[in-house]
C-alpha positions as CSV (number, residue, x, y, z in Angstrom):
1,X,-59.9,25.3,33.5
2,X,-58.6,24.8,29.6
3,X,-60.3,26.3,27.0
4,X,-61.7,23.0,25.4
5,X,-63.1,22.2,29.4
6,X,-65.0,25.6,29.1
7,X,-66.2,24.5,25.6
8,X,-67.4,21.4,26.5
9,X,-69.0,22.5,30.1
10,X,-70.4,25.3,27.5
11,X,-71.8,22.7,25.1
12,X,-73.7,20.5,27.5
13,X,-75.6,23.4,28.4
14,X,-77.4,23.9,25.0
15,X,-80.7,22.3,25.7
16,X,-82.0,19.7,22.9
17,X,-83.7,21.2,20.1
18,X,-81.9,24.1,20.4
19,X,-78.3,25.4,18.9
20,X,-75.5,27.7,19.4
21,X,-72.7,29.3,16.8
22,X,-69.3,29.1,17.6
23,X,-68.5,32.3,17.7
24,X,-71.3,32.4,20.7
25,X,-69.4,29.7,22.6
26,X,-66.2,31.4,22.3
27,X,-68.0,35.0,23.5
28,X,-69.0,33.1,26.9
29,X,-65.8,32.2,27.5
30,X,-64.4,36.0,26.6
31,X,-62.6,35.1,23.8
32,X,-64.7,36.1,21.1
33,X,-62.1,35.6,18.4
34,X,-61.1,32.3,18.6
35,X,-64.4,31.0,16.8
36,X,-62.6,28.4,15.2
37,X,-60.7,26.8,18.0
38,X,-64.0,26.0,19.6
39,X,-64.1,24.3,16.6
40,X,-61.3,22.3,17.4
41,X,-62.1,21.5,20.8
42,X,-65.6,20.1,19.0
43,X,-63.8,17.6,16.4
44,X,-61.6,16.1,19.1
45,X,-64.9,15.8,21.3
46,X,-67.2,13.7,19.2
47,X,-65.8,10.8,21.0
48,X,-67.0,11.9,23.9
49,X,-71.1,10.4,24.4
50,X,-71.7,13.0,26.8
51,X,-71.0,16.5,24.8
52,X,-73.7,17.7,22.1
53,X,-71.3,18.5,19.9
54,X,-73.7,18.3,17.1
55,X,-75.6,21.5,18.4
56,X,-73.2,24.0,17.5
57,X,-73.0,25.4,13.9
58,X,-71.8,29.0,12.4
59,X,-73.2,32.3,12.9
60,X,-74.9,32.2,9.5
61,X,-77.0,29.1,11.0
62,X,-75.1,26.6,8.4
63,X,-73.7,23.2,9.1
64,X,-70.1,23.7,9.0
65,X,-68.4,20.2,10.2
66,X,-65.2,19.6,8.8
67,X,-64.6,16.1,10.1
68,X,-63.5,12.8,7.8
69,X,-65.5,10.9,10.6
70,X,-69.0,12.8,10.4
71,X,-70.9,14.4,8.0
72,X,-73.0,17.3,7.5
73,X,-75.6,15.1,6.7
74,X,-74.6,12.9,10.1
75,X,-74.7,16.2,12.3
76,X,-78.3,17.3,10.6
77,X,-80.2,13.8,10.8
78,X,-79.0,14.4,15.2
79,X,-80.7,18.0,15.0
80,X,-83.1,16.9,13.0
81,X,-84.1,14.0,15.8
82,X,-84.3,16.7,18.4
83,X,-87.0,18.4,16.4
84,X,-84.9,21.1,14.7
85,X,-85.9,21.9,11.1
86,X,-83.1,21.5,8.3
87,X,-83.7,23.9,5.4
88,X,-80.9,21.8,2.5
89,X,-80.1,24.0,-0.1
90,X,-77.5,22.4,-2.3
91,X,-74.7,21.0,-0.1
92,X,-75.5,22.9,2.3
93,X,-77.3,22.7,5.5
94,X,-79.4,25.6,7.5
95,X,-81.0,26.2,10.9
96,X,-83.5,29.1,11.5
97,X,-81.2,30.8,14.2
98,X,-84.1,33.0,15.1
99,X,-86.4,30.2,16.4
100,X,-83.4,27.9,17.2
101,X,-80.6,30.0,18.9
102,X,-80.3,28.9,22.4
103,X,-79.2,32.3,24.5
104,X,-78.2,31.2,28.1
């Protein structure tokens, strides 16, 4: 299986209200430095209805999207739906990883 497969069979695994880092995702699939190319595989997925894409953030438990198409603002209105509180400081966006970190 590819690496984006593994992200994406990763990613539909994260239950709603809940969130993982990409650094986590990358871990799982024992590759623990290549953070940012689950990253990739995440931009070219938001096309895709069936992968939660939007549950994934960084290991500081910020809202990290870069994406002309979506936002951070886009990807914390969907977490927000699913019940997970947004603290917005500035431009930026946090989760509480401690309540919200989903550990499979």
């Amino acid at each position: 299986m590819n690496f984006y497969k593994q992200v994406y069979k990763i990613v539909k695994t994260i239950p709603a209200g809940k969130v993982m880092t990409y650094g986590q995702i990358a871990g799982l699939i024992s590759t623990p430095r290549a953070a940012r190319t689950v990253g990739f595989a995440l931009r070219a997925s938001i096309n895709y209805q069936d992968i939660p894409w939007h549950r994934v953030i960084n290991s500081r438990g910020l809202i990290s999207i870069i994406n002309p198409q979506i936002t951070k603002k886009i990807q914390a209105q969907l977490l927000n739906k699913e019940g997970v509180q947004i603290k917005i400081i500035g431009n930026n966006y946090y989760i509480d990883l401690k309540k919200y970190l989903y550990q499979p």
